[in-house]
Each structure stands twice: as structure tokens, then as C-alpha cells.
N, C-alpha and C positions, 0 to 999 in steps of 0.2 A: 448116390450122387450127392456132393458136398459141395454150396456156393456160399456167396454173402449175400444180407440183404441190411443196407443201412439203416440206423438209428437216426434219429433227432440229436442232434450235437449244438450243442450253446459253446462259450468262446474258451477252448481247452488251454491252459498251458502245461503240462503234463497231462500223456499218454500212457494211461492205470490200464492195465487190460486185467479182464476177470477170469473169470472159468468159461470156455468156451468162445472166447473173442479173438481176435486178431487186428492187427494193423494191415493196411492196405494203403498203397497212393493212388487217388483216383485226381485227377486233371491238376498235377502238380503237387496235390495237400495230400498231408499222411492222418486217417482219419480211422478211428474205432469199428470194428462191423463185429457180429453176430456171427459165426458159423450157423448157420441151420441146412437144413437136410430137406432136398428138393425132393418130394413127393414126382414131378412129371415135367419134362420141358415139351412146350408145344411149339410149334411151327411159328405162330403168328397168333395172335388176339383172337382172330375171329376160329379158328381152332380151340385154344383157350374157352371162350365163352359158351361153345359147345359143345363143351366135356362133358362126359359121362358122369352119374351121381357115384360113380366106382372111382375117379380120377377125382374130384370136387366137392372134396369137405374139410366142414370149419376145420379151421386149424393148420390145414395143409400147408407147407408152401408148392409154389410152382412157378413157372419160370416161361418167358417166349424168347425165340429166338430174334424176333424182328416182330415189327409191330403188322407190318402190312407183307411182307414177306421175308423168309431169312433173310439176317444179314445184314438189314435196310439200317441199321442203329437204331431201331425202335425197341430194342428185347430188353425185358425188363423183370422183377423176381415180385410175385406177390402173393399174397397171403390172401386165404381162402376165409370170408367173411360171411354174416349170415345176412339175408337180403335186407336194406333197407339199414345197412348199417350206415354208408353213406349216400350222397348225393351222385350217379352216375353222370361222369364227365371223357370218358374215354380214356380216363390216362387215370386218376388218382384213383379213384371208382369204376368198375366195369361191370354193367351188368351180367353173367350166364344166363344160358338157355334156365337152368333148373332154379332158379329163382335166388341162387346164391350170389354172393360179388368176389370179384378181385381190387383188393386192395393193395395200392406199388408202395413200396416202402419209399421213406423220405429221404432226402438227402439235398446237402448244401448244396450242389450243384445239378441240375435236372434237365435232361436231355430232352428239347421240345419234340424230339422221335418219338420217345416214347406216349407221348399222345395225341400220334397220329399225323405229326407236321412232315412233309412228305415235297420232294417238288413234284412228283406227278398227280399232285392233291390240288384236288380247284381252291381259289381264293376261300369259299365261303367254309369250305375243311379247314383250311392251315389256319384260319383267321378262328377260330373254334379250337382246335387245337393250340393257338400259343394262347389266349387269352386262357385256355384249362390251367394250363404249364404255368402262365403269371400269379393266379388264381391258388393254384396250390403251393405252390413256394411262400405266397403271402398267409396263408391260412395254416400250413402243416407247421413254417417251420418261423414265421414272423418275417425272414430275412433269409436270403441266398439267391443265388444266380439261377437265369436260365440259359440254357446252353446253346444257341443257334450253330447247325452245321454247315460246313460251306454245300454251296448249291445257290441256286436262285428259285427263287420261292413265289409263291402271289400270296393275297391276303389282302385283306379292306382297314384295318387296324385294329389294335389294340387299346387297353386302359393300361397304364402301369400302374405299380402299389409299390405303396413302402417298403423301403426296403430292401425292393427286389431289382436285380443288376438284368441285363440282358448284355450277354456276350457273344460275339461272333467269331469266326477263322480269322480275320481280319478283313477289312473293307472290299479289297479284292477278290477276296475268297467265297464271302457270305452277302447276298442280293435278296434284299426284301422288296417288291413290284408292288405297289398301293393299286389294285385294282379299278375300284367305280370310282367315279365321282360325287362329288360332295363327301369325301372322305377324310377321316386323319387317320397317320401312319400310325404315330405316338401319341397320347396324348392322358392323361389324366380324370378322374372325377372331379375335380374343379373345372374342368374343363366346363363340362354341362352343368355342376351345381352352384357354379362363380362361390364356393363356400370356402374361407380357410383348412375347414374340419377335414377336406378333402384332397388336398395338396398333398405333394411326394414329397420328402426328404430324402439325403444320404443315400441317393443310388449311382448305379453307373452304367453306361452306354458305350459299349466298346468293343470294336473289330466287325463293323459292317457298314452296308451301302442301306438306302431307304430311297427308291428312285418311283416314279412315274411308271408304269404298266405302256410297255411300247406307244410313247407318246406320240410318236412322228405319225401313227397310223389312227389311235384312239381320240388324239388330241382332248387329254383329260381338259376337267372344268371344278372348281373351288377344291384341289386337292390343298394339303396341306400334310408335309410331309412328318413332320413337330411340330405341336404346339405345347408351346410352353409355360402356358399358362398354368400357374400351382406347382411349378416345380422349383426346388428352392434344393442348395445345394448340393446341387447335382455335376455330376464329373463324368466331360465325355472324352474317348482318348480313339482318334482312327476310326475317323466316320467319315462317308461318302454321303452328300443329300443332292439329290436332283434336284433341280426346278427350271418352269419353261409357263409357256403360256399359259394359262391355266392354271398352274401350281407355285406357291408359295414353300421357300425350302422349311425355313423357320421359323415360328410365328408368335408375338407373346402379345398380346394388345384384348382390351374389351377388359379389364377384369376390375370388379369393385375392389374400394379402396380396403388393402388390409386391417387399416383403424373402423373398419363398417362391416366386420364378418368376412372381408374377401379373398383369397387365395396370395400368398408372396410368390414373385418369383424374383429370389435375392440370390448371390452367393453362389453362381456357378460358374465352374468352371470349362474349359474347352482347349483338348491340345489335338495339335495335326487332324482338324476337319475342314473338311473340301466341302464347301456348297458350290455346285458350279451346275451350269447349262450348258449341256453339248451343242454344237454349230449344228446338226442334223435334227435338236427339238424344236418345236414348235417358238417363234419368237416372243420377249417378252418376260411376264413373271416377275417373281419380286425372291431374289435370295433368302436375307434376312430380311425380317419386319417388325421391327424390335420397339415397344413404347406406343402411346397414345398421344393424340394432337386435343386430346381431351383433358384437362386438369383434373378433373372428377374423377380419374378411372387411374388404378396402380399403378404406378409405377414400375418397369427392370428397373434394379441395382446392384451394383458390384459383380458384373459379370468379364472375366477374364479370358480372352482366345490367344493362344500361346501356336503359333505356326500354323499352317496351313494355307490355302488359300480360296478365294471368291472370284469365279469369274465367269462369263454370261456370254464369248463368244459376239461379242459385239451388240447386244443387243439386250434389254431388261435393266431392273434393278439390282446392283448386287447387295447394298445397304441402303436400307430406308429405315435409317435412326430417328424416328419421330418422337420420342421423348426416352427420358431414363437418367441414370446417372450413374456415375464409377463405372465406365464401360472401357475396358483397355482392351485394344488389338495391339498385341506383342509382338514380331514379327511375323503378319501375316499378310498376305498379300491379295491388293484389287488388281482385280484383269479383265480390261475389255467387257468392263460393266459401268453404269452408275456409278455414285455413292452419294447418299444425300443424309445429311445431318443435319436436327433441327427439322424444321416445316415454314412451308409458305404461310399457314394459316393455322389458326386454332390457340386454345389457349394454352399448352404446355407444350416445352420446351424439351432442351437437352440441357444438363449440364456436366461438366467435366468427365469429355470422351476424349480417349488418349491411341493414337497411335504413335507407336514406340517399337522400334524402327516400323517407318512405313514406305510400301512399296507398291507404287501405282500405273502401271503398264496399262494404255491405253492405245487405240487404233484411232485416235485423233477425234471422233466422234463423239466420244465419253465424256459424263457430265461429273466433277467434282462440286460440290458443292455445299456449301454453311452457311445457313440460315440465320437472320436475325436473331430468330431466338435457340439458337444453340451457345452458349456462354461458355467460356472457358475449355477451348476446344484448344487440344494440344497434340502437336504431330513433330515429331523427334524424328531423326535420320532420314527425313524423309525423298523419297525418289518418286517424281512424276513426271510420266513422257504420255504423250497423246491423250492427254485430258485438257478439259476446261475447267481451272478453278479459278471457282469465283467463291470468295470468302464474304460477309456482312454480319458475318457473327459478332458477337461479344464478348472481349478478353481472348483473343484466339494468340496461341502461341506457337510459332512453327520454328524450328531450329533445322538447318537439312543443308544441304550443300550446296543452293541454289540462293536460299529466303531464309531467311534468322529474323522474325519476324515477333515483337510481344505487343498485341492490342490491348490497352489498357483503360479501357473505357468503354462504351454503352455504343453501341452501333448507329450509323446514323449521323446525323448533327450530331459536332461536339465529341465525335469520336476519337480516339487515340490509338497509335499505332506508333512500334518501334520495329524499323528493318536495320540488325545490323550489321547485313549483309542481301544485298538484290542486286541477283548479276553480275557483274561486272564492277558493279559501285561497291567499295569496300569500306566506304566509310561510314561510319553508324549514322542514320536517316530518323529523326522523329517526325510523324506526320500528324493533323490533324485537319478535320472538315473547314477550320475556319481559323482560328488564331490559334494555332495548338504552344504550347509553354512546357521547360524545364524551370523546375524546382530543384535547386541545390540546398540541400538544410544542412546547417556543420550540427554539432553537438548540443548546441547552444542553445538550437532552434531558429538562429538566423537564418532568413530563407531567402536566396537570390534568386531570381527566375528570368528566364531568358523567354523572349515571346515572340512567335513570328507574327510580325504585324502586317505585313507583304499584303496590300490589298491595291491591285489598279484602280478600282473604282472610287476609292473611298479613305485611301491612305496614303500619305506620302513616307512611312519609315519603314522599311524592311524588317527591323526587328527592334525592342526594345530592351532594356537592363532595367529590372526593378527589384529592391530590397524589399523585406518582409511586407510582401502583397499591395505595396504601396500602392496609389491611384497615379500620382506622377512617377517617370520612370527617373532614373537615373542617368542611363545612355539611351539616345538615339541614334539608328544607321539608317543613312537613306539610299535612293540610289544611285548621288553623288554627293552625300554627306554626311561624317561623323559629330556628331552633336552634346551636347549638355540636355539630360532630359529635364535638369532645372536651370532656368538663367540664372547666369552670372551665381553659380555655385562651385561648381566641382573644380579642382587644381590637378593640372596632370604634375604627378610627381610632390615629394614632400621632402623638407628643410634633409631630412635623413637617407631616401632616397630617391634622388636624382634619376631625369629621361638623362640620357648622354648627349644626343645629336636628335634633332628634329631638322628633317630634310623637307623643303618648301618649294612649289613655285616661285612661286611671290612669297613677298614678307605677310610678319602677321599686322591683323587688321586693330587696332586699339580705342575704343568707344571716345569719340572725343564731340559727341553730342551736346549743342551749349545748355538743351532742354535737362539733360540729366547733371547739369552741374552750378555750384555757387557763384558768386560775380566774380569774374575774371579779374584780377587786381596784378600790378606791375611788381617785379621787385624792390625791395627797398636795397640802401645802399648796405647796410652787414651782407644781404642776402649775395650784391655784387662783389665785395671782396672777396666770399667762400666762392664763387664762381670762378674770379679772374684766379684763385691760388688755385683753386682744383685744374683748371685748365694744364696750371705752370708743370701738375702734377702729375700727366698722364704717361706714362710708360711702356716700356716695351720688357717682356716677363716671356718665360715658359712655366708651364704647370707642373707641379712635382710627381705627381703618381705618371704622366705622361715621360720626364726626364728617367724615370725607376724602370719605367715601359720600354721608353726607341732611344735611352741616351741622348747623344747628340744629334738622333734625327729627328727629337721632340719640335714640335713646332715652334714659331716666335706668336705671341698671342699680344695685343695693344690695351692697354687700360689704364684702372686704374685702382688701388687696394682700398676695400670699403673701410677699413680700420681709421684710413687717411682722411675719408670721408666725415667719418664720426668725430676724428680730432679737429681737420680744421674746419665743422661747424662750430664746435664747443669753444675752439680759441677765438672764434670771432662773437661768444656768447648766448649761440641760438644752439635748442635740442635738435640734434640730428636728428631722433627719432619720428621728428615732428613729420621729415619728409621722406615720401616715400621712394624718392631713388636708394636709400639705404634698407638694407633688409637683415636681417635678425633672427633665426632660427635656433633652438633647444628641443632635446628629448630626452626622453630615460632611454634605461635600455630595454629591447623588446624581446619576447622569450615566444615560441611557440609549443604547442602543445603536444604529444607523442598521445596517442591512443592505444593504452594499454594491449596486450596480447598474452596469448598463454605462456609465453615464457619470461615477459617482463613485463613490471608495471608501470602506469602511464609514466613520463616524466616530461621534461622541459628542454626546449636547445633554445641557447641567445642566438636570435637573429642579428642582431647588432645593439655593439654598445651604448651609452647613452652620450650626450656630443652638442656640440653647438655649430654653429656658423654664419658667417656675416657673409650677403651679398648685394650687389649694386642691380638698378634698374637703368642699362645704359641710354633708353629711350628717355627715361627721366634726365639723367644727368647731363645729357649731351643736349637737351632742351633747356636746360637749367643754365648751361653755361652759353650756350647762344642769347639765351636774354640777358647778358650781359657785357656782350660784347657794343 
């Protein structure tokens, strides 16, 4: 009889075969084996181990058909060692009756059957048998998978190690039941030695479930399905995790600070897993449990969940983000759980947790919620029905099709928030706890800021206009008035451009207080001749740009041309300019700026050319000539 029995294989890219070798595909990969020559196949191990000294010497190989009975997937090819060559663990090592061992040949991929993992196997077997199977994958070969078969299995947990992947049929398929309690499913040597030295890297977790031991009847107590503490770049793809009363799905929290000796858990990844609580467990529990409310203790960062979803059945936590940071849920979805980001209390936070699309189904009961100190909380695409969010975070940013929402400031007094879109309001909303302000800075750095001043108790203006941070503003609005935030400063409109029409109740009101002015003195007689001739002077006119406009249906307008003004004060000897019914305006010409872009550079457009113009102040003038009448 002629079989294989695998080699030690490090990372091939050509497939050299020797004298006596062959290529085989064993679970997808084409990999090198050994022809050797089977000495005996036995039934089952415990057949094997009481072989005859005539069947069982050095050197042999030999072979079982199934570990606990034919057929079971536990059969496996091993070589006939002398006692005490290894460590017996029922799979890598086996002791015989005759004092001799079987020793299984190694391979990248290792079927947890083959030592002894079994579903008609108690917890405290199968839990004995995968930790042999993690055990020797980590030690034979540094690195390679262990193989979980579908079935549903018990077991109290394991340690993982470097290196080593644990794969299952897929989620559906392959059921691991955490038996006792005070248990972990997964979990690592950092685990218990809080040491970095002990932390996993670069493994993966994929195509199984990790659930509670018939919880509705056991009603477990501090399970804990993963914990994640020390795992650090790790990649999970098509995981089911239970959780309910009692049990915790995911857990990463307690571990010393990496800069003090302590375990990372940085840089993992997670696609299509399901933490969720069935309606028939026990109520309660906590999904994820991700970070500390402690600043002292490590940190999660940069952990990415790419689909799946969390949800609790009405009832538990589904996320309790109490600290961490670069934490993105990519389309994944909360349902009829929790979600609490941030903490009520303690000294560390969250910062920069991103849901991206996020999708929140609730049964009306469910709590949303962002804590003070979660900062920089950001939720894209987001959908929420039958939840409670309440936000108090800091810098939160929500864009969704409901609330487009950027907080820009410290939670609290003095906070800041932009919705530019809530509800039904489609107009962009800035808010803040007390006087909140737009800054507009051009290029320059000139900075114009708009302020809602809006205080019943304590203010009369609605909002203010102030330029570069000034203390006086510019404009005031009230609540039935537009203002000068400096007296007797500002000019609506200038020599170049002109309001058109100001539309009034009443006329305007002109400061004619005797406290603000010098001794009222009479005309003299020059000042009554330019009166009595202006008088003689006033006429009836249309506007030119208005005749270019309506033709003949340009209006008649009554006055009088300031030109006329300026001559017959000069003819009668006196500076026109002296008085102000005449007025006088010049500029250059005005250019605006273009801000450069990728395809052209800055340049310049005239706004208008440079110009003069004369105009009259008819309140003056028509005052001017009644005092001379």
C-alpha cells in the first residue's frame, strides 16, 4: 500500500519534485508530498496505539482510518517514533501501548479531527483537542490553518498563536458552543499576561459561528465570546458571535498601555460578521465592548468592519464604544440594539469613529447615543428609524438624508454646529449654545463675521456684522430695526455705485439737533441772489440711462443740475464747494480678483471704470432757497 504523508513547506514559488515525490491538491493548494509506503492502516487511534510490537516499529509508517471511528475525518498517516521522542497530545504525539509513539506528519493545513475534535466529544475533549491542533500548527510549522469541520461542537476555549488562521465550512455550517462559564471562546496569551511579548499578529478567522451553549436553558454568566485583547492585525471574514445575558460577543478592554510592556490591539480587520442576540436568549448583554473609560489602559485603533450586522432583538448593547480610535463601520448595520459611543464617565474618550453608510433599524425603544467625550464622530449615508439619538459629542459630523449636520466645537457651552439640511429645513442652519458666529476670511485675511446676537433677556439685536474681529460691529438688525453698528459712519451706497430706489413709510429722518451744531447764522445777500437764480433754475428733465431703458415712457423727474449749482455760486463769488447741497464724487477704476485654478492663473476683471459725478442734496437746496424767499 502507497499513500502521502506531508512535509514542512515554507513559502514555494516553484513546484521542484525529487525522486519519489508527487504534487497533490489538498483544500484548494497544490503542495509537495513524499510517496512512502504504509506499513498498516488501523481502524481508529485507539486500535493504532495497541498495535502489536510486529505492526509498531521505528521507522514505520502507518495510517488510521478515522480518529474515533472510520470515516469520522480524524484518519491520518504517521510515523512510527521511539518513546519519549515527543510530548503526547493525541493528535501530534500519541502514545502506544508498547512504549513507542505515533507521530502525524505536518501540514499547512490541519484537520482539528485528527485530534480527536469530535461533536460527540464533551466540551472538556474538543477543548483539549483544538488547543493540541492550535499548539501544533504553531510549533511544527510556525504558521498554517486549522481546519474546523462543519458540525456543532462544545468546548470551553482556546489560546490562539501566531500565525495560526482557524477556518471553518462557513458560519452556517461550523458551530462552536462555549460551554461553562467564566469562559473565553478565543482569546490569546496577553490575554492573562497583559504582556506585548504575547500578542497575535497576522492571522485569520473565518467561516464559523462562536455562540453561547444553549443559553435560554444554561443561562451562561461572564462568557465572553473573543476577546481581543493582543490581537493586532488580524482578519476576520464570515463570523456568527452570539451574545445575551451573561455574555459579552467582543471584548477588547483592561489591557496596559503598549508604551509600558502591554499587548496592541491595532489594525484589524472584519468583513460580513454578525454579532447578534436571538429574541429566545436570555435578555441583555453587551455585542461589542470595544476600549476603556480609563486613559491609563490601551487603546483599540484602526479597526475596520466592512458589512454585516449587530443586533439584539430589542433588548442589550449592541455597541459600547468606550474608547478607541480610527474605528470605521462601513456598511454595517444596527438593529434593535443600543449603540453608545463615547461614555458617561471616566477619563478616556473616543475619537474619530466613522460610520460610513450607516444603517440603524430600531423598534422605537433603542438608544443612539454620543457622548461628550466621543470627538469627531462621523456617520455618512446614514438611515435611522426607531431610535433615540441624542448627540453631545464633539466635532460630530453626520451627512444622511434626513441631518447633514458638522459640530465644530467642544460640546457644551460654546458649542458649534452646522445642519445643512434637518428635515424639511433645507436651508443651511449654524447653531450655537449662546452667540454662535460666521467667519468669512477672503484671501487677504480679512475676516467678516456674522453673529447671532438674538438674546430676549439681555439684547436688543438679532445679529451683528463685524470686520476683522472688531469689538464694535458694523451692522446691526433688530427686531424691528436695521442699524449702523457705528454712528453716523457707514454710507449706503458710493459716488460709483448707487442703491436705485429706496422704498419708505415715511420720509428719512435728518439729525437737525441744535446741541450737535454751530450758531445758527442768517443768509447774507450773495448767499440770497444764488438762491433767488437757483430757484429761477429748476426744471423739468428725464434721465438718460432711463430714456435708453422705456423710451418715451421714461418718467418726467423735477430739479435741478448740480453743474448749475456750482456755476451760479462761483458767478456770484462764493465756493460752491463750501456747501453741502452740492456734492462731488471720483474713483479709479476697480478690478477684482480671479483665484487661480488648475487650468488658469489668477488674473483680474474691471469691475468698473474710473468716473466722476456731481450731485445735489435737495433737502439742502430746497432749505437754501426758502431762506430766501
Amino acid at each position: 500500500m502507497s499513500t502521502v504523508i506531508y512535509k514542512q513547506l515554507g513559502a514555494m514559488q516553484d513546484l521542484t519534485l525529487g525522486t519519489g515525490q508527487a504534487v497533490q491538491t489538498r483544500n484548494g493548494k497544490q503542495v509537495v508530498v513524499d510517496k512512502l509506503s504504509i506499513s498498516y492502516v488501523f481502524n481508529n487511534v485507539a486500535d493504532a496505539v495497541a498495535g502489536s510490537d510486529a505492526i509498531l516499529q521505528v521507522g514505520l509508517f502507518v495510517s488510521t482510518s478515522g480518529y474515533w471511528t472510520p470515516g469520522d475525518g480524524g484518519g491520518a498517516n504517521y510515523l512510527v517514533v521511539a518513546g519519549g521522542t515527543g510530548t503526547h497530545d493525541g493528535g501530534s504525539y500519541i502514545n502506544c501501548a508498547n512504549g513507542l509513539q505515533l507521530q502525524q506528519g505536518a501540514s499547512l493545513v490541519t484537520d482539528v479531527r485528527t485530534f480527536g475534535f469530535a461533536e460527540a466529544q464533551s466540551a472538556v475533549t474538543n477543548t483539549l483537542a483544538f488547543q493540541a491542533a492550535i499548539d501544533f500548527v504553531s510549533s511544527a510549522l510556525s504558521r498554517g490553518t486549522v481546519e474546523l469541520p462543519a458540525g456543532t461542537f462544545s468546548y470551553n476555549g482556546v489560546l490562539v498563536k501566531q500565525f495560526v488562521n482557524i477556518r471553518g465550512q462557513g458560519s452556517v455550517n461550523t458551530t462552536l458552543e462555549l460551554e461553562t462559564d467564566n469562559s473565553t471562546g478565543f482569546g490569546c496569551l496577553a490575554v492573562v499576561t497583559n504582556s506585548f511579548a504575547d500578542q497575535v499578529s497576522y492571522g485569520v478567522f473565518k467561516g464559523f459561528a462562536i455562540i453561547p451553549k444553549n443559553p435560554s436553558a444554561l443561562l451562561p454568566t461572564n462568557q465572553v465570546m473573543w476577546n481581543a485583547i493582543g490581537f493586532s492585525r488580524w482578519t476576520t471574514e464570515d463570523l456568527f458571535i452570539g451574545w445575551c445575558g451573561g455574555v459579552i460577543g467582543i471584548k477588547a478592554d483592561g489591557a496596559t498601555p503598549a508604551s509600558l510592556g502591554g499587548p496592541a490591539q491595532w489594525y484589524n480587520g472584519f468583513r460580513d460578521i454578525f454579532v447578534e442576540r436571538p429574541a429566545s436568549w436570555p435578555t441583555g448583554g453587551t455585542g461589542w465592548l470595544l476600549g476603556d473609560t480609563d486613559i491609563a489602559k490601551e487603546q483599540i485603533t484602526t479597526w475596520t468592519i466592512v458589512g454585516g450586522r449587530t443586533s439584539g432583538a430589542d433588548s442589550g448593547v449592541g455597541l459600547n464604544m468606550q474608547g478607541g480610535n480610527t474605528i470605521n463601520w462601513l456598511g454595517h448595520t444596527f438593529e434593535s440594539c443600543d449603540v453608545l459611543v463615547g461614555s458617561p464617565a471616566g477619563t478616556r474618550g473616543c475619537e474619530s469613529i466613522t460610520f460610513s453608510p450607516a444603517y440603524f433599524e430600531g423598534t422605537g425603544t433603542n438608544l443612539f447615543t454620543i457622548y461628550p467625550n466621543a470627538e469627531h464622530t462621523s456617520i455618512f449615508g446614514q438611515f435611522i428609524t426607531g431610535y433615540t439619538f441624542t448627540d453631545t459629542g464633539t466635532k460630530t459630523t453626520i451627512f444622511s438624508a434626513t441631518t447633514n449636520k458638522q459640530q465644530c466645537g467642544a460640546a457644551g457651552a460654546q458649542s458649534w454646529q452646522v445642519d445643512i439640511e434637518n428635515g424639511n429645513n433645507s436651508r443651511p442652519t449654524f447653531r450655537g449654545s449662546t452667540f454662535p458666529a460666521i467667519d468669512l476670511i477672503n484671501s487677504n485675511g480679512d475676516d467678516l463675521t456674522l453673529v447671532n446676537d438674538f438674546n430676549t433677556s439681555s439684547s436688543q439685536y438679532a445679529f451683528r456684522l463685524l470686520y476683522n474681529n472688531v469689538t464694535q460691529s458694523l451692522l446691526n438688525v433688530g427686531i424691528d430695526f436695521l442699524a449702523s453698528g457705528v454712528d453716523n459712519t457707514l454710507n449706503i451706497g458710493t459716488g460709483a455705485l448707487r442703491m436705485k430706489t429706496i422704498y419708505a413709510a415715511t420720509g428719512t429722518i435728518d439729525t437737525s439737533d441744535e446741541r450737535t451744531k454751530t450758531e445758527l447764522l442768517p443768509i447774507d445777500e450773495a448767499e440770497k441772489l444764488v438762491a433767488v437764480e437757483l430757484k429761477g433754475q429748476l426744471k423739468k428733465f428725464k434721465f438718460l440711462d432711463a430714456v435708453e431703458e422705456k423710451g418715451d415712457n421714461a418718467r418726467i423727474h423735477f430739479g435741478v443740475g448740480a453743474q448749475t449749482v456750482k456755476a451760479t455760486f462761483e458767478k456770484h463769488g462764493l465756493v460752491a464747494e463750501d456747501y453741502a447741497m452740492l456734492c462731488y464724487d471720483e474713483w479709479e477704476d476697480s478690478y477684482r480678483e480671479i483665484t487661480a485654478t488648475e487650468d488658469k492663473e489668477a488674473y483680474q476683471i474691471l469691475e468698473y471704470k474710473a468716473g466722476n459725478r456731481y450731485g445735489v442734496r435737495y433737502n439742502e437746496l430746497l432749505a437754501f432757497i426758502i431762506a430766501a424767499l
